[in-house]
C-alpha positions as CSV (number, residue, x, y, z in Angstrom):
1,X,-32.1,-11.5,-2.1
2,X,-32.3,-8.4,-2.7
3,X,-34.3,-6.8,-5.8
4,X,-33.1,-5.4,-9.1
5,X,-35.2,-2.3,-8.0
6,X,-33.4,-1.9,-4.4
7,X,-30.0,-2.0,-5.9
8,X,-31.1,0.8,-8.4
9,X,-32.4,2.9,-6.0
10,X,-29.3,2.5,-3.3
11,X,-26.8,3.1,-6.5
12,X,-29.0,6.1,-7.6
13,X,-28.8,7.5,-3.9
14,X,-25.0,7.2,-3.7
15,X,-24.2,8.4,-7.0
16,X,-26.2,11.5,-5.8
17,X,-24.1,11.4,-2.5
18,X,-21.6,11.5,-4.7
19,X,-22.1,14.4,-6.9
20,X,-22.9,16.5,-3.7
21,X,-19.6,15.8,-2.5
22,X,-18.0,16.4,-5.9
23,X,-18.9,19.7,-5.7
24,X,-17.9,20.5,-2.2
25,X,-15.0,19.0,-2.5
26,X,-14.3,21.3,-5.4
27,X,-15.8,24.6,-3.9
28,X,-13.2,22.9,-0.8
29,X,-10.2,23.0,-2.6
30,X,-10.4,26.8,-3.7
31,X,-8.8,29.0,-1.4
32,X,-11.6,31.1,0.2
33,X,-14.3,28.1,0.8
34,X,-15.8,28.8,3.9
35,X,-18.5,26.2,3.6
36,X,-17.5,23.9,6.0
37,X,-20.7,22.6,7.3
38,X,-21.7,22.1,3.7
39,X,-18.5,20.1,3.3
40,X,-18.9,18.0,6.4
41,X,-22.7,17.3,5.1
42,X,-21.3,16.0,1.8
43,X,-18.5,13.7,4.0
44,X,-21.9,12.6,6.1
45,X,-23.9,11.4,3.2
46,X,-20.4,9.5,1.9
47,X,-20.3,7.8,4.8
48,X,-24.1,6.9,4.9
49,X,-23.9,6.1,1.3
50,X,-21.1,3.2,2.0
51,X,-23.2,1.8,4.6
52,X,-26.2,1.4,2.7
53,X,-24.0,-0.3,0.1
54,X,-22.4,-2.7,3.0
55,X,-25.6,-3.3,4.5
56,X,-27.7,-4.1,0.5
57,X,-24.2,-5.9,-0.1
58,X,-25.3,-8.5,2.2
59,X,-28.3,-9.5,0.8
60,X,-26.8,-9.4,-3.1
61,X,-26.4,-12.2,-5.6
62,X,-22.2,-12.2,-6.8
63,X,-23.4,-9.8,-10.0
64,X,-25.2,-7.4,-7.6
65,X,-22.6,-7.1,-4.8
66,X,-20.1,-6.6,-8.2
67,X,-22.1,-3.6,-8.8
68,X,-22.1,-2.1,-5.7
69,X,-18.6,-3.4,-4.7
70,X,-18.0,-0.5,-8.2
71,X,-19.9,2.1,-6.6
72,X,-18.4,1.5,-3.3
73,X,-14.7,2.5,-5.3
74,X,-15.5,5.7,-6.1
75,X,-17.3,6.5,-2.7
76,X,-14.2,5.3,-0.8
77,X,-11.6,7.2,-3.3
78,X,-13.9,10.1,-2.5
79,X,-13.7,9.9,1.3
80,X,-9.8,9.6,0.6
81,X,-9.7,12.9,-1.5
82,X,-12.0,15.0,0.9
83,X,-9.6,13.9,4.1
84,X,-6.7,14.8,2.3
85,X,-7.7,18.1,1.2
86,X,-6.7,21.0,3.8
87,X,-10.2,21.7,3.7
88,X,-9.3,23.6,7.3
89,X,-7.5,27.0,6.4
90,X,-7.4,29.6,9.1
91,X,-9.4,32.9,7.9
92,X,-6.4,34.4,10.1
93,X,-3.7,33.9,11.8
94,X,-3.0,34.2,15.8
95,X,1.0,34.1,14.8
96,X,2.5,37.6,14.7
């Protein structure tokens, strides 16, 4: 079973993933963002973040996997938002 401790720490890590990719995903959505490799990084860590939550998830009590089943939410609407952003503007255009 997994510790109170462990579960801390994982939901302390992913709730910095998430912040990180809070903030690219809002430097993202202005029109001149040209930190795409920044951007991909924050995508990285959300996708390590989940998981890290699948993987404690497994070895959680029902109140623990509740917890990180919470956490996994916001890390999945996350992903979602950063997908769906056109992240990917051309700086110019090849069209005449």
């Amino acid at each position: 079973m997994a510790t109170r401790q462990s579960i801390e720490d994982c939901i302390n890590r992913v709730e910095s993933a998430i912040l990180n990719a809070e903030e690219q995903y809002t430097l993202g959505s202005r029109q001149e963002h040209y930190h795409d490799v920044e951007f991909s990084d924050a995508q990285g860590q959300l996708e390590a973040a989940a998981q890290e939550l699948e993987k404690l998830a497994d070895s959680s009590n029902a109140q623990q996997r509740e917890q990180l089943y919470r956490v996994g939410l916001k890390v999945q609407q996350l992903q979602n938002k950063m997908i769906l952003l056109d992240h990917d503007h051309p700086l110019y255009s090849t069209w005449h």
